[in-house]
C-alpha positions in Angstrom: 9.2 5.1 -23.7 10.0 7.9 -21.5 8.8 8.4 -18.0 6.4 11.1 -19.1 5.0 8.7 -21.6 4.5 6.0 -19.3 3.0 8.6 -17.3 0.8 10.2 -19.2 -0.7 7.3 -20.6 -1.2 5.3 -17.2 -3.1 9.0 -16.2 -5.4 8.9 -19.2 -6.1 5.8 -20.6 -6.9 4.7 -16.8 -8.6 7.4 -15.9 -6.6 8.1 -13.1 -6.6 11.6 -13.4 -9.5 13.9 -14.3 -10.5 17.1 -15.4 -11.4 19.3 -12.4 -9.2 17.1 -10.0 -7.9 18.7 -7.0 -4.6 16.5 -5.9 -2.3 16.2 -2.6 1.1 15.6 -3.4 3.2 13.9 -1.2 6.6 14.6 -2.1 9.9 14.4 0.2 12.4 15.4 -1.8 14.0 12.3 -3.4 13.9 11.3 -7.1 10.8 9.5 -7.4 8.9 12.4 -5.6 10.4 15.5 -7.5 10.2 13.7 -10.7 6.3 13.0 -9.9 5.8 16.8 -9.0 7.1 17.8 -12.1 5.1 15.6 -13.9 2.3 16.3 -12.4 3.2 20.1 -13.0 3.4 19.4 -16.7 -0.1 17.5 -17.0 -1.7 20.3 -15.1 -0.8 22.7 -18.3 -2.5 20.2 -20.2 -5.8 19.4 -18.3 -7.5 21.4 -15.8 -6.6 20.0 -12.1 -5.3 22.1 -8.9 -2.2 20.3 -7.2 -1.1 20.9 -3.5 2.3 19.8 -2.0 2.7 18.2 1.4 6.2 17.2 2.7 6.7 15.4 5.9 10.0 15.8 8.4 9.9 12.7 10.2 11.9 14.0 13.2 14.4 11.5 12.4 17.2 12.7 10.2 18.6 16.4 10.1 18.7 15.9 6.9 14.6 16.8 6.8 14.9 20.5 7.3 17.6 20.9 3.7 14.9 18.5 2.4 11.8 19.9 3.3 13.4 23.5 1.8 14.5 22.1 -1.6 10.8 20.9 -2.2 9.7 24.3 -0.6 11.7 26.1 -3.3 10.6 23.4 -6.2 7.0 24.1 -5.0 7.8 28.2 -5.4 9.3 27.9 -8.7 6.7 25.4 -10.1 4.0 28.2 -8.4 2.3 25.2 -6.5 1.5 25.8 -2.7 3.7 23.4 -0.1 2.9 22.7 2.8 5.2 21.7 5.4 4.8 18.9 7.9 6.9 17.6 11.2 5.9 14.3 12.4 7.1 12.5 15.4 7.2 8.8 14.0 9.2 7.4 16.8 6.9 8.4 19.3 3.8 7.1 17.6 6.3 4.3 16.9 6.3 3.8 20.6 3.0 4.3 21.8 1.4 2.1 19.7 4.0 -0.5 19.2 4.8 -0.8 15.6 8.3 -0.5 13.8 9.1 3.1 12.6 8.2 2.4 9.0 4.9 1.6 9.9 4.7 4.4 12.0 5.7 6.8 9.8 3.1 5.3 7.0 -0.1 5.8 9.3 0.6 9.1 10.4 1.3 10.4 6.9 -1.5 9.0 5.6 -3.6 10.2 8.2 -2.6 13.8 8.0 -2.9 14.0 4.0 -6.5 12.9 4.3 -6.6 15.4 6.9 -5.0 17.9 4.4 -6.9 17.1 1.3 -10.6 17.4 3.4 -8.9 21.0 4.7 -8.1 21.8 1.1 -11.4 20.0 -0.7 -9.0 17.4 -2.3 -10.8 14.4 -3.5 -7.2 12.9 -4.4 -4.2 12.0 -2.6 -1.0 11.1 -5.0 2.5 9.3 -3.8 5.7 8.3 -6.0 5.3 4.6 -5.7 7.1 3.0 -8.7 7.5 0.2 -10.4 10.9 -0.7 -8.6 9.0 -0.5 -4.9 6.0 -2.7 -6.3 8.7 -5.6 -7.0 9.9 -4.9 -3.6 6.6 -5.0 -2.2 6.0 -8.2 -3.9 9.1 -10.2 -2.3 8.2 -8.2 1.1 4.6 -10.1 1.2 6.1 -13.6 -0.6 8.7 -14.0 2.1 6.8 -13.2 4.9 3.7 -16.0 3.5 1.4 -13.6 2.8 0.2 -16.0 -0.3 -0.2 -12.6 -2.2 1.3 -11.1 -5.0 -0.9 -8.3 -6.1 1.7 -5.7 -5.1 1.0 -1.9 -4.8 -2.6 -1.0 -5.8 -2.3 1.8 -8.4 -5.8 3.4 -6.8 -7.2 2.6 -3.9 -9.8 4.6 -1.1 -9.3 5.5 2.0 -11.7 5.3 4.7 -12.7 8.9 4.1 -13.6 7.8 0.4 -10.4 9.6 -0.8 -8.8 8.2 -4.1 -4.8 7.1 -3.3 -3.7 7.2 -6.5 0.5 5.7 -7.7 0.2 7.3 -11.3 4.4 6.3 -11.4 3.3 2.6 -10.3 4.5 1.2 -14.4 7.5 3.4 -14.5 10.9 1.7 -13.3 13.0 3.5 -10.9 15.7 3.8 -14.0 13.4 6.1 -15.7 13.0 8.1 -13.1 16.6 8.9 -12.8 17.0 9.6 -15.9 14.0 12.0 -16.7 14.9 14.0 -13.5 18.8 14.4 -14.9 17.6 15.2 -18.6 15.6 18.2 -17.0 18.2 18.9 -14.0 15.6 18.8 -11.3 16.8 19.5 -8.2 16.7 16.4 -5.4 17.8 14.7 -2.4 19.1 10.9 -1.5 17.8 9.5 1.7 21.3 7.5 3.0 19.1 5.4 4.9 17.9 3.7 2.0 21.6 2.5 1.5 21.3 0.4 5.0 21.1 -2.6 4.8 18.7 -2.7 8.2 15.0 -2.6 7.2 13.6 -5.9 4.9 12.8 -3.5 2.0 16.2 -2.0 1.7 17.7 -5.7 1.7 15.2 -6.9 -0.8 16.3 -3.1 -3.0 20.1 -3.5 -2.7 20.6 -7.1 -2.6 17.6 -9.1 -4.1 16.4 -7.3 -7.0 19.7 -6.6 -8.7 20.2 -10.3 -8.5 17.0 -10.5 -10.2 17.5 -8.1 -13.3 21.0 -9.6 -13.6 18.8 -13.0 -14.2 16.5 -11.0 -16.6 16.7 -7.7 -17.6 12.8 -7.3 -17.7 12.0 -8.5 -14.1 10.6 -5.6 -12.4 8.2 -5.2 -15.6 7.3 -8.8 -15.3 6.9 -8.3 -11.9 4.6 -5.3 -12.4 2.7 -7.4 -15.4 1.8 -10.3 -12.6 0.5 -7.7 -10.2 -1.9 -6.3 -12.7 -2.8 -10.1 -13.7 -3.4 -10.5 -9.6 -5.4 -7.8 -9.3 -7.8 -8.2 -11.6 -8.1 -11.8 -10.7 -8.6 -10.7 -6.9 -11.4 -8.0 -7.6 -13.2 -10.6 -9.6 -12.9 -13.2 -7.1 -13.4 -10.5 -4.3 -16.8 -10.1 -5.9 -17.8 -13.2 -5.7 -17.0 -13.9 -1.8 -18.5 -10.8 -1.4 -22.2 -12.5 -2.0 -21.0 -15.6 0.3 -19.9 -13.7 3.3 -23.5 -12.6 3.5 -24.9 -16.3 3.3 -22.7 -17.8 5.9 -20.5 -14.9 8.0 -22.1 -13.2 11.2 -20.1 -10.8 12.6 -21.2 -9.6 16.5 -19.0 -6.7 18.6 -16.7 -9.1 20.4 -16.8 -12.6 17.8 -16.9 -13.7 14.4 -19.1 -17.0 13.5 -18.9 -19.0 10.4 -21.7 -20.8 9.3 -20.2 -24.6 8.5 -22.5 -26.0 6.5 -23.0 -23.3 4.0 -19.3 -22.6 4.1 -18.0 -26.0 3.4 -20.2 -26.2 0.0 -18.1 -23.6 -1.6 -15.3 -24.2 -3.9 -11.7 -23.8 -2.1 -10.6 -21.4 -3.5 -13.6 -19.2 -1.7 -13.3 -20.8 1.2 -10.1 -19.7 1.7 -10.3 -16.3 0.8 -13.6 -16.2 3.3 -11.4 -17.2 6.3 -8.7 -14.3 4.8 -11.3 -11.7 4.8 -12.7 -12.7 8.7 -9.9 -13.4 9.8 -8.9 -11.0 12.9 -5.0 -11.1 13.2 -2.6 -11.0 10.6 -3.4 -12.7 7.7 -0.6 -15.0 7.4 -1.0 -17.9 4.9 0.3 -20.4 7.6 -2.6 -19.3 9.9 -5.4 -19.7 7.1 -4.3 -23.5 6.6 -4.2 -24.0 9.8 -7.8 -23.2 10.6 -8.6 -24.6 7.2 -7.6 -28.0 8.5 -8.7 -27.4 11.7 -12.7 -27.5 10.1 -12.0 -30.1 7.6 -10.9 -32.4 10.5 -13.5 -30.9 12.6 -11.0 -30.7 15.3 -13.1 -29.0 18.6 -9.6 -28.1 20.0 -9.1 -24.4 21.0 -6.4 -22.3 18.9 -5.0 -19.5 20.0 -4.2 -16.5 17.3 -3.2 -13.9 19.9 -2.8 -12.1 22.6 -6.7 -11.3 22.3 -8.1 -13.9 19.8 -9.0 -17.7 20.0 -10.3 -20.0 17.3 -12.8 -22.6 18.2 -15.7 -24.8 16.8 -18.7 -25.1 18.4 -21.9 -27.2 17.2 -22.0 -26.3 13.5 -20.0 -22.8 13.5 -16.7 -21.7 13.7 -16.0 -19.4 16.4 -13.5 -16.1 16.1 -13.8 -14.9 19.5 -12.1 -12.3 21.6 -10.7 -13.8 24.9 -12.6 -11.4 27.1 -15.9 -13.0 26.2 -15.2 -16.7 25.7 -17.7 -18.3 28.8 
């Protein structure tokens, strides 16, 4: 199958995309984004949706500004509106103390919600593929996340806004080679050649260990995080009803109801502490304060800078440090 294929039928048969749809594109230029706009640009002469562009110069590369023009004169000759956006990601990256990828990730997501509420978008689609789901996958594995699901293909935003990945099934290769069969214009981002960020190790040095093992990894991959994911909604359901039972949540603490919690199977149990849990959601950290009530052990355990764990009487205890007595 070809890319549009793959495509089109993850679109339809998933309802991804509807009639009437009004979509932000983010696209910055490289293959994955230019071959989604096109896409998209073809669909929208098959179904009635209204598509807006939105690339981002990151303030980090002069690369950006040749980028930023090449999907500005994509846009023009595709007659879809681009906007053009310049973000300072190492400043935010500064201020609020998180590693430029991250940085760059918030602040575009927070100005394409801001973008599709201007424009009275009701979705917001990126290039994700089936390559960056596998890397995704390894990211979360190796740093003992305990989760596979991947990328989500849909998800919402807090401003109910659908963030939709309608490339998520198509591998990378298929990309490539629908955006050479119809000589689309594009740009490659040298910095995803370094060798300095996790994902770019996992990309140049993991994965093509991996297909060299199997040809069909990535799709496996991709297979599993589907399998995941339906697995976690159902089972998201279910804890759902049992954080109600034995979960209070106040402004400044967290308190877990032991008695009703420890009747649950394990599997909810643990996915109970995962969803109250107020620091990163490390697997490690889970087991810890899993046996930490199992043993009842009353010591105190710190999480961070501004979170302790504690059990007290018959609850455990998330608190924040300014309020312990």
């Amino acid at each position: 199958m070809t890319a549009w294929d793959i495509f089109y039928n993850n679109v339809s048969q998933n309802y991804i995309v509807r009639s009437k749809d009004k979509i932000v594109l983010a696209v910055s230029g490289g293959v994955d984004s230019i071959c989604m706009l096109h896409l998209f640009w073809r669909l929208g002469k098959k179904i009635n949706i209204d598509l807006l562009v939105t690339n981002f110069n990151h303030k980090l590369r002069k690369e950006s500004f040749k980028e930023a023009k090449l999907v500005k004169d994509f846009s023009d000759k595709l007659g879809i509106v681009c906007l053009l956006e310049t973000i300072d990601v190492k400043e935010y990256s500064q201020k609020e103390s998180v590693s430029i990828e991250t940085a760059g990730r918030k602040l575009r997501y927070l100005i394409l919600e801001k973008i599709a509420q201007k424009n009275k978008c009701n979705k917001i689609a990126t290039a994700h593929n089936a390559n960056d789901n596998a890397e995704t996958v390894f990211m979360w594995l190796l740093r003992g996340s305990g989760d596979c699901i991947g990328i989500p293909g849909i998800r919402k935003t807090k401003k109910n806004l659908d963030v939709i990945r309608p490339l998520l099934p198509v591998k990378r290769e298929l990309i490539e080679a629908y955006v050479k069969k119809h000589n689309l214009p594009f740009c490659n981002d040298q910095s995803n050649f370094l060798n300095i960020y996790t994902r770019n190790k996992i990309r140049n040095l993991l994965m093509p260990i991996c297909t060299e093992i199997n040809p069909m990894a990535i799709e496996h991959i991709y297979s599993l995080s589907c399998i995941r994911t339906r697995e976690d909604t159902y089972l998201q359901h279910i804890v759902n009803k049992c954080l109600k039972k034995c979960v209070e949540i106040k402004k400044d603490k967290v308190l877990l109801d032991l008695a009703v919690f420890l009747r649950y199977n394990e599997a909810v149990r643990f996915r109970i502490i995962k969803n109250i849990f107020p620091h990163k959601k490390y697997n490690s950290h889970i087991n810890l304060i899993m046996r930490k009530i199992l043993s009842a052990d009353r010591s105190v355990y710190s999480l961070s800078a501004d979170w302790f764990f504690e059990i007290k009487a018959d609850k455990a205890c998330f608190v924040k440090r300014s309020t312990r007595n």
